[in-house]
LOTILO-956707 format. One record per atom (N, C-alpha, C, O): residue in one letter; atom name; x, y, z. Coordinates in steps of 0.1 Angstrom, whole numbers, always signed. Example, Ala and Ser with C-alpha at 12.3 -4.5 7.8 and 13.67 -1.06 7.14 Angstrom:
REM residues 2
node type->A&atom->N&c1->+132&c2->-57&c3->+78
node type->A&atom->CA&c1->+123&c2->-45&c3->+78
node type->A&atom->C&c1->+132&c2->-33&c3->+78
node type->A&atom->O&c1->+142&c2->-33&c3->+85
node type->S&atom->N&c1->+128&c2->-22&c3->+71
node type->S&atom->CA&c1->+137&c2->-11&c3->+71
node type->S&atom->C&c1->+129&c2->+0&c3->+79
node type->S&atom->O&c1->+134&c2->+11&c3->+80
***
This chain:
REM residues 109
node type->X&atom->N&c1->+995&c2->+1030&c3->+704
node type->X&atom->CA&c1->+994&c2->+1041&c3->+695
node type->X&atom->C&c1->+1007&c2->+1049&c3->+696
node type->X&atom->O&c1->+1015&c2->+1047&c3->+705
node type->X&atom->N&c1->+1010&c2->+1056&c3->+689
node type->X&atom->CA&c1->+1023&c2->+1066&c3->+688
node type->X&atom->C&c1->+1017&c2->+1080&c3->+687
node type->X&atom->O&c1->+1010&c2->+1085&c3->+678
node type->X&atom->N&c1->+1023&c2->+1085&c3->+700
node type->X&atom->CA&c1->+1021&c2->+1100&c3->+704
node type->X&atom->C&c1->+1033&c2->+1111&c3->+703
node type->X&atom->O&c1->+1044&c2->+1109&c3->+709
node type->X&atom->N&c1->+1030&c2->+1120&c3->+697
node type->X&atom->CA&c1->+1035&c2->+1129&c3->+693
node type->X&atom->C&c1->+1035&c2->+1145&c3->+699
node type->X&atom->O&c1->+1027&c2->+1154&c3->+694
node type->X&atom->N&c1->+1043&c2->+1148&c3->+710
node type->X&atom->CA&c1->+1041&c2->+1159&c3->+719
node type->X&atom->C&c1->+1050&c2->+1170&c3->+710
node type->X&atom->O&c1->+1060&c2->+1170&c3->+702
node type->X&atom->N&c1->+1041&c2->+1182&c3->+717
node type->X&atom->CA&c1->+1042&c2->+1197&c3->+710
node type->X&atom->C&c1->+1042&c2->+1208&c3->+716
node type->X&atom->O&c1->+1041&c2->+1204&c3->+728
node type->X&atom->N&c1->+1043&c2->+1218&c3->+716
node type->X&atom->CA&c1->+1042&c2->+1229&c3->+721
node type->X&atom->C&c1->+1052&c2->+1232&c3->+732
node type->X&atom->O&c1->+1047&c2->+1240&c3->+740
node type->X&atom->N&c1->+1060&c2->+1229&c3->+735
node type->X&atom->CA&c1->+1072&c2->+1233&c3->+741
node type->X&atom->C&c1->+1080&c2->+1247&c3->+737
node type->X&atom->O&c1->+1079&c2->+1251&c3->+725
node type->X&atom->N&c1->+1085&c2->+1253&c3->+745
node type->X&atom->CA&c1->+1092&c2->+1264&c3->+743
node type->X&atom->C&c1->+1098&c2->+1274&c3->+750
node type->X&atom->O&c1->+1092&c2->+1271&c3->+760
node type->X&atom->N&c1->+1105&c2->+1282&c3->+753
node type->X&atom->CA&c1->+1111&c2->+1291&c3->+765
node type->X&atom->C&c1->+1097&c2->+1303&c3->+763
node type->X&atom->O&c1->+1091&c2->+1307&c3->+753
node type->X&atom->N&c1->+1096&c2->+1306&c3->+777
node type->X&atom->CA&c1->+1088&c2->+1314&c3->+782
node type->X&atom->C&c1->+1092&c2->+1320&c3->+796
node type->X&atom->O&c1->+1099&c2->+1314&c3->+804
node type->X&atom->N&c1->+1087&c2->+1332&c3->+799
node type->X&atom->CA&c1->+1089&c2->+1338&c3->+809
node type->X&atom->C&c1->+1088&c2->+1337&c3->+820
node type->X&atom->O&c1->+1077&c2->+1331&c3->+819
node type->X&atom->N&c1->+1090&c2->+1338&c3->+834
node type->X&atom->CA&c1->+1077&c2->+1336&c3->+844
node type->X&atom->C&c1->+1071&c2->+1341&c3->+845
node type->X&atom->O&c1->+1072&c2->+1353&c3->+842
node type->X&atom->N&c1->+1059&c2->+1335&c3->+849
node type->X&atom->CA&c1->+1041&c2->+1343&c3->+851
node type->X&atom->C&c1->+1035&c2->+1335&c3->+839
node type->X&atom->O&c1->+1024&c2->+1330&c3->+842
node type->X&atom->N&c1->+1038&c2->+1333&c3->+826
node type->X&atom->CA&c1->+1038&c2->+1333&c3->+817
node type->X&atom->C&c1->+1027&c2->+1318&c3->+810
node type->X&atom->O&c1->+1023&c2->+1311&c3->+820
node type->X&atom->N&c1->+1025&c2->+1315&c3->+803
node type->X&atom->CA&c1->+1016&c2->+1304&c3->+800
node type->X&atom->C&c1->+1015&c2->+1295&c3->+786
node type->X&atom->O&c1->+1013&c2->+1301&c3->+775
node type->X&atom->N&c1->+1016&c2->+1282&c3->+787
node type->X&atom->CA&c1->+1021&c2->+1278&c3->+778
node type->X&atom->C&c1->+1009&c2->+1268&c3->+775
node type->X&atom->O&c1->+1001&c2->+1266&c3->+784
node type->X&atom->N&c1->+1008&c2->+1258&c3->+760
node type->X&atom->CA&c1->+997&c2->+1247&c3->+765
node type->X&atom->C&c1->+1006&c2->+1235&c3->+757
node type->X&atom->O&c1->+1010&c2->+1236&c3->+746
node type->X&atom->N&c1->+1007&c2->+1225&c3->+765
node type->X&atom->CA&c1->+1015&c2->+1212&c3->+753
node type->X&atom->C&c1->+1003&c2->+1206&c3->+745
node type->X&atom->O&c1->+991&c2->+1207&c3->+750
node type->X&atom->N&c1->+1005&c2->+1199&c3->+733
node type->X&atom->CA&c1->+998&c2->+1189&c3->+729
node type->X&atom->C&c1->+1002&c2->+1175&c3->+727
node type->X&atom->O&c1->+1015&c2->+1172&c3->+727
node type->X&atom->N&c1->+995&c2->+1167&c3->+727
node type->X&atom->CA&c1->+999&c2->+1155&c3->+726
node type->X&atom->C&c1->+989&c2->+1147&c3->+715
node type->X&atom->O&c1->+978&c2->+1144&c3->+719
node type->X&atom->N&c1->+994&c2->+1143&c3->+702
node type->X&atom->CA&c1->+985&c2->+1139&c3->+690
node type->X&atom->C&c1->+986&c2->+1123&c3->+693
node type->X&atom->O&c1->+996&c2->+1118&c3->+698
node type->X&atom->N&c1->+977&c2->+1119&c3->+690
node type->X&atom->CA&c1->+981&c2->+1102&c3->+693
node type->X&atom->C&c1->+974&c2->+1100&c3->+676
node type->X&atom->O&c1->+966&c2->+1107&c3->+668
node type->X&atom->N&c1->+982&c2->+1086&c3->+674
node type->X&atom->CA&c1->+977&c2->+1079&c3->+656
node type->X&atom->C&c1->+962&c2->+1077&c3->+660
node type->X&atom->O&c1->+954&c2->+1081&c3->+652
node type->X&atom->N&c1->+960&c2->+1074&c3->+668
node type->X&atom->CA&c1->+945&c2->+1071&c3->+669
node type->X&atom->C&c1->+935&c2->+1070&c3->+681
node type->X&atom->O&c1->+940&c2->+1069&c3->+692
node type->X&atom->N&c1->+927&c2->+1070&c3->+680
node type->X&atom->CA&c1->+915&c2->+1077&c3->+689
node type->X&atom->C&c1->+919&c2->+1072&c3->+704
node type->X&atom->O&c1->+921&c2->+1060&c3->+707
node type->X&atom->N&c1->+918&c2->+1080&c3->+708
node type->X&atom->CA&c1->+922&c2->+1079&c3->+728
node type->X&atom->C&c1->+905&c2->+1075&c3->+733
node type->X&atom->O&c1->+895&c2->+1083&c3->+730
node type->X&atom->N&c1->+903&c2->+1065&c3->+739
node type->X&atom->CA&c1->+891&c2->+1059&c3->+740
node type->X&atom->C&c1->+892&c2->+1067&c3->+753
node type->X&atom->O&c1->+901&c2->+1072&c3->+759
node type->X&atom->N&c1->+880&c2->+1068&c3->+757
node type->X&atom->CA&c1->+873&c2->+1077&c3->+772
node type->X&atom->C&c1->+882&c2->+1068&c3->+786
node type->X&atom->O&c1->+888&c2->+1073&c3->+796
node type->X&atom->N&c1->+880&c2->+1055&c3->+782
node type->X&atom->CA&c1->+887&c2->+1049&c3->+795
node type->X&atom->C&c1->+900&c2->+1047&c3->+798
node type->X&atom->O&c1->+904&c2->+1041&c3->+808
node type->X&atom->N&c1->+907&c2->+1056&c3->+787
node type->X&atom->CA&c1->+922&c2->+1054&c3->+785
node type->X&atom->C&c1->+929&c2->+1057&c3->+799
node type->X&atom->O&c1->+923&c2->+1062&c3->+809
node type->X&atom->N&c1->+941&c2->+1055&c3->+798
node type->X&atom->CA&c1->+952&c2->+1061&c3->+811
node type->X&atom->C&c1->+957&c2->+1070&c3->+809
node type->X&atom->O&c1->+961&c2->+1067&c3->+798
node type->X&atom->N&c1->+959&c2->+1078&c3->+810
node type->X&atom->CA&c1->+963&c2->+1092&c3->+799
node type->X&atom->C&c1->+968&c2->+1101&c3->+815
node type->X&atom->O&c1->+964&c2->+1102&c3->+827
node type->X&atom->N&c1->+978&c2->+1108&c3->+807
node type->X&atom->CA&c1->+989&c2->+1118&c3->+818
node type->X&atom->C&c1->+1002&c2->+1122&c3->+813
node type->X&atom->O&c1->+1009&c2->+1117&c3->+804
node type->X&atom->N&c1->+1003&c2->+1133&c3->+820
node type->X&atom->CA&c1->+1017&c2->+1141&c3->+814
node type->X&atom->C&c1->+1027&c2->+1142&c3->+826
node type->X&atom->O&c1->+1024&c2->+1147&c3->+837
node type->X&atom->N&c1->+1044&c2->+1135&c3->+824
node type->X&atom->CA&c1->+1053&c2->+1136&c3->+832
node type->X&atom->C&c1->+1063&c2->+1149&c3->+827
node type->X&atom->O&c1->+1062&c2->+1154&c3->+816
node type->X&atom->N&c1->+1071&c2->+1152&c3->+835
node type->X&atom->CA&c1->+1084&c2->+1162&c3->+835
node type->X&atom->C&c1->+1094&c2->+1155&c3->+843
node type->X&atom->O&c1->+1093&c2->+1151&c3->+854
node type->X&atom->N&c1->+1106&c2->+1156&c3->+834
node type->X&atom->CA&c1->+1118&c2->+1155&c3->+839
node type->X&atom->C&c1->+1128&c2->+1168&c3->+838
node type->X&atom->O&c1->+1126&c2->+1175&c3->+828
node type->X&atom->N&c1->+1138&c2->+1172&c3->+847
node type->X&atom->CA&c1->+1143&c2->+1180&c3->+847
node type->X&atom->C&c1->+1155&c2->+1177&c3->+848
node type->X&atom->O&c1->+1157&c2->+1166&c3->+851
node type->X&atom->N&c1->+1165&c2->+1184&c3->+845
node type->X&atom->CA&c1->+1185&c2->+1179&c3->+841
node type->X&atom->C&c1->+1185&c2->+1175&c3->+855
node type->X&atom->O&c1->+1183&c2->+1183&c3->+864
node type->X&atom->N&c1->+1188&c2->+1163&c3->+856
node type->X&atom->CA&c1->+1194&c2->+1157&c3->+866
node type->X&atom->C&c1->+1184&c2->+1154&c3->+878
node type->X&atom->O&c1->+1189&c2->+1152&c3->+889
node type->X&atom->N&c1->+1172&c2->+1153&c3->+878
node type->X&atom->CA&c1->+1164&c2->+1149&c3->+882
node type->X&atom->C&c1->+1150&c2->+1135&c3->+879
node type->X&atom->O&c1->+1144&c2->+1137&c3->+869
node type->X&atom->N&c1->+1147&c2->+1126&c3->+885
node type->X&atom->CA&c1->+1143&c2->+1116&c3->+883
node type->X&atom->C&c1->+1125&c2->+1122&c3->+874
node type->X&atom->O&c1->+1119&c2->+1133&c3->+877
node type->X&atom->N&c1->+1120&c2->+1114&c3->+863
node type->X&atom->CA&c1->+1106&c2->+1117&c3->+860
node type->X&atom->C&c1->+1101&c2->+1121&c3->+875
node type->X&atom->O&c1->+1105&c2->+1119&c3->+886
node type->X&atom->N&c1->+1087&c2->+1128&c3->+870
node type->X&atom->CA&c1->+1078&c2->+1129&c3->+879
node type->X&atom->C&c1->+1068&c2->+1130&c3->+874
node type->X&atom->O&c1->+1069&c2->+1136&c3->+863
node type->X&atom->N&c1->+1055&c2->+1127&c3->+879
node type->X&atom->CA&c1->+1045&c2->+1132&c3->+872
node type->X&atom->C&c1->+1038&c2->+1144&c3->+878
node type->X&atom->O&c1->+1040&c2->+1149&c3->+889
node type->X&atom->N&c1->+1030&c2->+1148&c3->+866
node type->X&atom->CA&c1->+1025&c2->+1159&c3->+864
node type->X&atom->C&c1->+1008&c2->+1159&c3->+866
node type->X&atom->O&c1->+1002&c2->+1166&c3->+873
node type->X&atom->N&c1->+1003&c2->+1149&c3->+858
node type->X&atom->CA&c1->+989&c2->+1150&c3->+859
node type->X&atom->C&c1->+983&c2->+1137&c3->+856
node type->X&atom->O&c1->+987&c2->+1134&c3->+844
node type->X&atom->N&c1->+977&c2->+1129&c3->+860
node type->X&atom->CA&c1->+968&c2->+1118&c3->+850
node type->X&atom->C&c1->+955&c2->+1116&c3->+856
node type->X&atom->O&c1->+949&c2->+1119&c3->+866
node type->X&atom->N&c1->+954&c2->+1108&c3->+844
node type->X&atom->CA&c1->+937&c2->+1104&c3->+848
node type->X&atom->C&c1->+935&c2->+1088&c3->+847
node type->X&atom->O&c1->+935&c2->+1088&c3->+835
node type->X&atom->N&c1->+934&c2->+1079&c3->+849
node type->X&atom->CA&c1->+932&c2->+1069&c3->+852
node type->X&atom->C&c1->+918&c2->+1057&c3->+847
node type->X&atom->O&c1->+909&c2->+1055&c3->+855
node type->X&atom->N&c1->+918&c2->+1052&c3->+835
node type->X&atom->CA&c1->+901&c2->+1054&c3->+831
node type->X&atom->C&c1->+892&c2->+1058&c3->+826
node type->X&atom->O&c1->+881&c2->+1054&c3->+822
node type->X&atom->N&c1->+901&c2->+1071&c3->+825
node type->X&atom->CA&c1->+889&c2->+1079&c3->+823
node type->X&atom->C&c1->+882&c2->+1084&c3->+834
node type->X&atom->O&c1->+870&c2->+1085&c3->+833
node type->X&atom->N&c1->+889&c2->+1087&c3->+844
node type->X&atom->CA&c1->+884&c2->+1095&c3->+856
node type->X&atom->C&c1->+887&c2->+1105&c3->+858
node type->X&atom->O&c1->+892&c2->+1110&c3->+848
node type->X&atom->N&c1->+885&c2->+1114&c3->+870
node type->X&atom->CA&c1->+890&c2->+1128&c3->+875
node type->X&atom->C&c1->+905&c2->+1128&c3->+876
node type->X&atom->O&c1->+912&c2->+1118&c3->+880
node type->X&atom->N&c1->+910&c2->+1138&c3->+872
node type->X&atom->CA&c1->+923&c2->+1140&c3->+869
node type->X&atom->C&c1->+926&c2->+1143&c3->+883
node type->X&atom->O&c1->+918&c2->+1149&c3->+891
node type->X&atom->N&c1->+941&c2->+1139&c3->+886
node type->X&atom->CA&c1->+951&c2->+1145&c3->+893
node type->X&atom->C&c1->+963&c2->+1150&c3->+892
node type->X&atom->O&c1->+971&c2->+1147&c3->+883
node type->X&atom->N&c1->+965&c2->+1159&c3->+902
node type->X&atom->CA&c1->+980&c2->+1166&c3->+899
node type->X&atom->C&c1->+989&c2->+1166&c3->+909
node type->X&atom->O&c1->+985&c2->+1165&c3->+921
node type->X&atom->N&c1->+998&c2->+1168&c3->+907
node type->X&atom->CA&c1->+1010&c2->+1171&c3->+917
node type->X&atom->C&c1->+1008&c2->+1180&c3->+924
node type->X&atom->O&c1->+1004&c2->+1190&c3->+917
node type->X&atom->N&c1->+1010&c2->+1182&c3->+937
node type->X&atom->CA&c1->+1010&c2->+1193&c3->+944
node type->X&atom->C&c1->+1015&c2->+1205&c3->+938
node type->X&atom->O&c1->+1008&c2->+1215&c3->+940
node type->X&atom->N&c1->+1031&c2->+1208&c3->+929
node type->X&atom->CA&c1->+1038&c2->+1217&c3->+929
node type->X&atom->C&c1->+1028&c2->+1225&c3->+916
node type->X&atom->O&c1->+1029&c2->+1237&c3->+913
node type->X&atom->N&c1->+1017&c2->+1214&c3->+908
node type->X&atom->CA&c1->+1015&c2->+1222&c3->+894
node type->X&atom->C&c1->+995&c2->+1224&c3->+902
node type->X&atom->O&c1->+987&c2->+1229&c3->+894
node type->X&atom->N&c1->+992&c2->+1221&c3->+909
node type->X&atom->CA&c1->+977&c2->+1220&c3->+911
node type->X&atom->C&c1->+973&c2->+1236&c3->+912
node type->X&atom->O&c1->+977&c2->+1244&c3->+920
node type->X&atom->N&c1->+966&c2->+1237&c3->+905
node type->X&atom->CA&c1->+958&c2->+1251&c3->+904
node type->X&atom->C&c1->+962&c2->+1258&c3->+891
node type->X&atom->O&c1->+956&c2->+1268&c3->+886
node type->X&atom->N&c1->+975&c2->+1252&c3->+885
node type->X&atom->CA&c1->+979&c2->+1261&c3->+872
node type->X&atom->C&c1->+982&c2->+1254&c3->+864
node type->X&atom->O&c1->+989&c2->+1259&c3->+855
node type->X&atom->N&c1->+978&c2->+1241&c3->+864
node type->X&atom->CA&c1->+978&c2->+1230&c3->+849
node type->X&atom->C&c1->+965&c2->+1226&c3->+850
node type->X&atom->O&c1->+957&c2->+1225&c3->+859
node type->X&atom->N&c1->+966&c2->+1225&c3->+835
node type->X&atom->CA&c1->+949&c2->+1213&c3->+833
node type->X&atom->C&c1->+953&c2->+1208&c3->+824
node type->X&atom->O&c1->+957&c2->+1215&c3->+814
node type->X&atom->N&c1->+954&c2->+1190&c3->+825
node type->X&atom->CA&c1->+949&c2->+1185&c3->+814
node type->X&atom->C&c1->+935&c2->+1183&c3->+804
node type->X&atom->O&c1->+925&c2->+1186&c3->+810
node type->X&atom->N&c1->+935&c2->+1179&c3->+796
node type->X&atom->CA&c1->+923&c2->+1176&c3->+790
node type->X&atom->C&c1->+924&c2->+1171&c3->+778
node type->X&atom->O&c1->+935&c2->+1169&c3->+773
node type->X&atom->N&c1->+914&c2->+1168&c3->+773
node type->X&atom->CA&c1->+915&c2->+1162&c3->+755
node type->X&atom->C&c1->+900&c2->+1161&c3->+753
node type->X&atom->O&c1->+889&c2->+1158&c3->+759
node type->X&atom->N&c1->+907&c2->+1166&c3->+738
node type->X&atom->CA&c1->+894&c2->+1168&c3->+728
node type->X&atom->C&c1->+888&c2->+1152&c3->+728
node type->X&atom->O&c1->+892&c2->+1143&c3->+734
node type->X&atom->N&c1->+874&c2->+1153&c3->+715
node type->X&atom->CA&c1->+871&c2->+1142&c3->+710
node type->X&atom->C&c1->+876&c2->+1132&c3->+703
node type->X&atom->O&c1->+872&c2->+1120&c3->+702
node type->X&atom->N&c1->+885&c2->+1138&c3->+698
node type->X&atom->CA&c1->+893&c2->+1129&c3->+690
node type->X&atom->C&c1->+907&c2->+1124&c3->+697
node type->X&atom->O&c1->+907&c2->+1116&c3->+706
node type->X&atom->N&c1->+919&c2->+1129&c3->+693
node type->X&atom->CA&c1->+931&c2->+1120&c3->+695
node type->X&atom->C&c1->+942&c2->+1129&c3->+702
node type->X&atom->O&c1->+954&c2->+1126&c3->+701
node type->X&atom->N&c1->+938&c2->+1139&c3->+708
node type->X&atom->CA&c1->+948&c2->+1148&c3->+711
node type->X&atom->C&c1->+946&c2->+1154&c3->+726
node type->X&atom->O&c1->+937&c2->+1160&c3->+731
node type->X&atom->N&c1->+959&c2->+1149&c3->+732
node type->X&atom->CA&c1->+957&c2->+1154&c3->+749
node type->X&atom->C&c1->+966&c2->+1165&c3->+751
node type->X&atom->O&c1->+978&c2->+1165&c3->+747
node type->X&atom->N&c1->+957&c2->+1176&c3->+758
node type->X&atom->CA&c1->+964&c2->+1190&c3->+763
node type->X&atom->C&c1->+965&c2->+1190&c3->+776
node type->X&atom->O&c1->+958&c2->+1185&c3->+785
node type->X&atom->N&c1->+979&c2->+1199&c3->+777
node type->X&atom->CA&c1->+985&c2->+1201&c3->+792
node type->X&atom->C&c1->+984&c2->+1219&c3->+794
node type->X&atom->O&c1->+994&c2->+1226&c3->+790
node type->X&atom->N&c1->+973&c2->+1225&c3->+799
node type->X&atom->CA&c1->+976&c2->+1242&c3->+796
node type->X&atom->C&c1->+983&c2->+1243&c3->+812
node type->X&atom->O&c1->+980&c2->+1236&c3->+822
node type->X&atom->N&c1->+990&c2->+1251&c3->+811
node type->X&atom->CA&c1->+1003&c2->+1253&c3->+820
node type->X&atom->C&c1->+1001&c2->+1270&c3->+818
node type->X&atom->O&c1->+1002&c2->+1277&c3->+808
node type->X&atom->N&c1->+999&c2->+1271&c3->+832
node type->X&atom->CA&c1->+997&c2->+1288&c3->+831
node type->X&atom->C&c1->+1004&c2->+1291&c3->+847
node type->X&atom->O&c1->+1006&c2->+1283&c3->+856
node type->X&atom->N&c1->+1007&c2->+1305&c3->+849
node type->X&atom->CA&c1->+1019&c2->+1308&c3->+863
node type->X&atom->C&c1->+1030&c2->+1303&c3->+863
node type->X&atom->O&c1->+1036&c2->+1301&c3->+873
node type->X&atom->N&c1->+1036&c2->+1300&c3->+849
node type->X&atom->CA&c1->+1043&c2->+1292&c3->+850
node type->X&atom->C&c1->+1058&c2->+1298&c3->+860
node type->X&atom->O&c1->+1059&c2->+1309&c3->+864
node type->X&atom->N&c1->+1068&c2->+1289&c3->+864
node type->X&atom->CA&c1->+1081&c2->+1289&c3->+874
node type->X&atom->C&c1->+1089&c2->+1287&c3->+865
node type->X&atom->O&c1->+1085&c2->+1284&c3->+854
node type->X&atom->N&c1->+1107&c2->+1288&c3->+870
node type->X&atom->CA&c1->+1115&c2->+1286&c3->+865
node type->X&atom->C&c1->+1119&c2->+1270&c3->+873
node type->X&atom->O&c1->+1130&c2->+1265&c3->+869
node type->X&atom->N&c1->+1111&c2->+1264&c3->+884
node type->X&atom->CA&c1->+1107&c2->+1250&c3->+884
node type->X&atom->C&c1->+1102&c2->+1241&c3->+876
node type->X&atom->O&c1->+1105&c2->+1229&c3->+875
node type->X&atom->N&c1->+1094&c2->+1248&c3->+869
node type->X&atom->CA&c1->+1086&c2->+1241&c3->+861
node type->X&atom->C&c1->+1096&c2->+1236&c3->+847
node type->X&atom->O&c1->+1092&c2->+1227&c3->+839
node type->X&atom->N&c1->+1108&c2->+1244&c3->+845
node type->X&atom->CA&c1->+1112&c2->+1237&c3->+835
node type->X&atom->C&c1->+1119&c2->+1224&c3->+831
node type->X&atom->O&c1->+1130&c2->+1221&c3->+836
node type->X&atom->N&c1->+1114&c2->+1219&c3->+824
node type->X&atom->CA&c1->+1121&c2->+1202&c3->+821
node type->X&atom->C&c1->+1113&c2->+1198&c3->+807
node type->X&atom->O&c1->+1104&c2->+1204&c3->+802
node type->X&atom->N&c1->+1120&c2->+1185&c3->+804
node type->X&atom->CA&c1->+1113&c2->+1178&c3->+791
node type->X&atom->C&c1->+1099&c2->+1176&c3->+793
node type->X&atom->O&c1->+1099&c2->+1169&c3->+803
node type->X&atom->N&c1->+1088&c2->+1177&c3->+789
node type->X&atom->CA&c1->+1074&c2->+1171&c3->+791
node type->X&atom->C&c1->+1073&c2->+1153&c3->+785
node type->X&atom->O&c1->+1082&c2->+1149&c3->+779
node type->X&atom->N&c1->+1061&c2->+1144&c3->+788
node type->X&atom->CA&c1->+1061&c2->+1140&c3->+782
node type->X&atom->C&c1->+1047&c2->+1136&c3->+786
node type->X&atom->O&c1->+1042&c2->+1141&c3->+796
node type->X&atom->N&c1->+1042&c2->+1128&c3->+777
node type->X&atom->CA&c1->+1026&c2->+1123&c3->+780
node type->X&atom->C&c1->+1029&c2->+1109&c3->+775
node type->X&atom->O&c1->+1038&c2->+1103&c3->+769
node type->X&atom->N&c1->+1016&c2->+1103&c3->+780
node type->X&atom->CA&c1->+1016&c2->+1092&c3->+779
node type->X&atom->C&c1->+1001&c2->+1085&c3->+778
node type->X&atom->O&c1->+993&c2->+1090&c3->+786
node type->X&atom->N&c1->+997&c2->+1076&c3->+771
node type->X&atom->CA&c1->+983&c2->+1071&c3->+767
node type->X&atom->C&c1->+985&c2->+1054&c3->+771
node type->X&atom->O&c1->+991&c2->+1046&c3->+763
node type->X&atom->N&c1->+980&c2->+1050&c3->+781
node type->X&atom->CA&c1->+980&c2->+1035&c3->+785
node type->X&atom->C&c1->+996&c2->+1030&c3->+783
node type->X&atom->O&c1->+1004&c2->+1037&c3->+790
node type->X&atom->N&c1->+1002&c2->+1020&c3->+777
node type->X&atom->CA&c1->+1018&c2->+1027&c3->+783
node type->X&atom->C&c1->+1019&c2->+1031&c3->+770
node type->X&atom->O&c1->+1025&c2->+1022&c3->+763
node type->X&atom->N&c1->+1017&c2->+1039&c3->+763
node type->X&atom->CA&c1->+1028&c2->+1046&c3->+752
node type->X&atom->C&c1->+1035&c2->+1060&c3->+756
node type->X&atom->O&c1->+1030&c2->+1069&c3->+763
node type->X&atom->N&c1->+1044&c2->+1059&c3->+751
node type->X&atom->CA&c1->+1049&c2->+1073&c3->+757
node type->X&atom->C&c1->+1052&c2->+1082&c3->+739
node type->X&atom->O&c1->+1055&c2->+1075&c3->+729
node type->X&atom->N&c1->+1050&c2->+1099&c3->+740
node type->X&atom->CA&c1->+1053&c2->+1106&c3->+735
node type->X&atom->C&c1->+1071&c2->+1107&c3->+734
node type->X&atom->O&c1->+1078&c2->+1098&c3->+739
node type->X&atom->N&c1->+1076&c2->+1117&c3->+729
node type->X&atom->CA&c1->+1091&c2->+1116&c3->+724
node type->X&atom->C&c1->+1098&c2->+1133&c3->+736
node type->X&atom->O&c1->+1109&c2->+1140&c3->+738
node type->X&atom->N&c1->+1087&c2->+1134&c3->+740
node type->X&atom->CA&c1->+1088&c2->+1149&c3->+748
node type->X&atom->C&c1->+1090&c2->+1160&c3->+744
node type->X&atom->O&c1->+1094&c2->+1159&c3->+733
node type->X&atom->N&c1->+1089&c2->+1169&c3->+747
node type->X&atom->CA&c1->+1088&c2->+1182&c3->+741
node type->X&atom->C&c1->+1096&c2->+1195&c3->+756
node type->X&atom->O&c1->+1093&c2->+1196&c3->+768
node type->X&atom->N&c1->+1106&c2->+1203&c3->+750
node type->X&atom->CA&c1->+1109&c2->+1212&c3->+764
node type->X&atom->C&c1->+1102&c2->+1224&c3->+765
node type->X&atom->O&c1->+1097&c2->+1232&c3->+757
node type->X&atom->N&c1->+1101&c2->+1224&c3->+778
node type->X&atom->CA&c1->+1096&c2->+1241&c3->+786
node type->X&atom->C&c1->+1108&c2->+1247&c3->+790
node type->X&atom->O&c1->+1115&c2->+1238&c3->+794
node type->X&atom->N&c1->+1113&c2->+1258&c3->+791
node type->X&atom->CA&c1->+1117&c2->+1263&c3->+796
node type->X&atom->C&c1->+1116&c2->+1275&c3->+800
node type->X&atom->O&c1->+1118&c2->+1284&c3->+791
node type->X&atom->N&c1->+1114&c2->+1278&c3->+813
node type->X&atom->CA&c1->+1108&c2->+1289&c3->+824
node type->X&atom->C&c1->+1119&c2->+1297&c3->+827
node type->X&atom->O&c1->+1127&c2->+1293&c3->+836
node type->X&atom->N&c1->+1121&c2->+1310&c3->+819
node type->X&atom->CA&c1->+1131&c2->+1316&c3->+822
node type->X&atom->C&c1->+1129&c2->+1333&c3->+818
node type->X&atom->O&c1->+1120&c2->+1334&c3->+809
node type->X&atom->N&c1->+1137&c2->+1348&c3->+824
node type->X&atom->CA&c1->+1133&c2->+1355&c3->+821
node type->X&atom->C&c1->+1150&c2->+1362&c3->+812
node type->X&atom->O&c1->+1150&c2->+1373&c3->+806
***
C-alpha cells in the first residue's frame, strides 16, 4: 500500500502534536504497523509498533507521551503530547514494509 504521513510541524515544548498516516487501502487488524524518527545526523529509530496486531510498544524516551493507534479504516495516528526539543526529527510510519514519505516535528520555543 502507499502511505501518506501528515501532521508535522514546529511546536513548542510541553506542547502536543498528532501525525497521521493515510494508507491507499485498508490496514488489516493483523498488520505490522509503527512509527520511526530520524533526527539530522542521527541513525532511524523507532518510535512505536505493533506487531500483528498486538499491544503496542514504545521506546523508552517517548513511553507515557505517544500513542499510536488507528481507526477502522486506513489511517494510523501517532498523538505525541510533552513534547521535547529531542523529539524533533522526520517521522515516518510504516505498514508491513511500506514506508510513508515522512513528515517533520520540530520541538522548539
Amino acid at each position: 500500500v502507499q502511505l501518506q504521513a501528515s501532521g508535522g510541524g514546529l511546536v513548542q515544548p510541553g506542547g502536543s502534536l498528532t501525525l497521521s498516516c493515510a494508507a491507499s487501502g485498508s490496514i488489516f487488524n493483523f498488520a505490522d504497523m509503527g512509527w520511526y524518527r530520524q533526527a539530522p545526523g542521527r541513525p532511524r529509530e523507532l518510535v512505536a509498533i505493533s506487531i500483528s496486531g498486538g499491544s503496542t510498544n514504545y521506546a523508552d524516551s517517548v513511553k507515557g507521551r505517544f500513542t499510536m493507534s488507528k481507526d477502522n479504516a486506513n489511517t494510523l495516528y501517532l498523538q505525541m503530547n510533552s513534547l521535547k526539543p529531542e523529539d524533533t526529527a522526520v517521522y515516518y510510519c510504516s505498514i508491513n514494509s511500506d514506508w510513508g514519505q515522512g513528515t517533520l516535528v520540530t520541538v522548539s520555543s
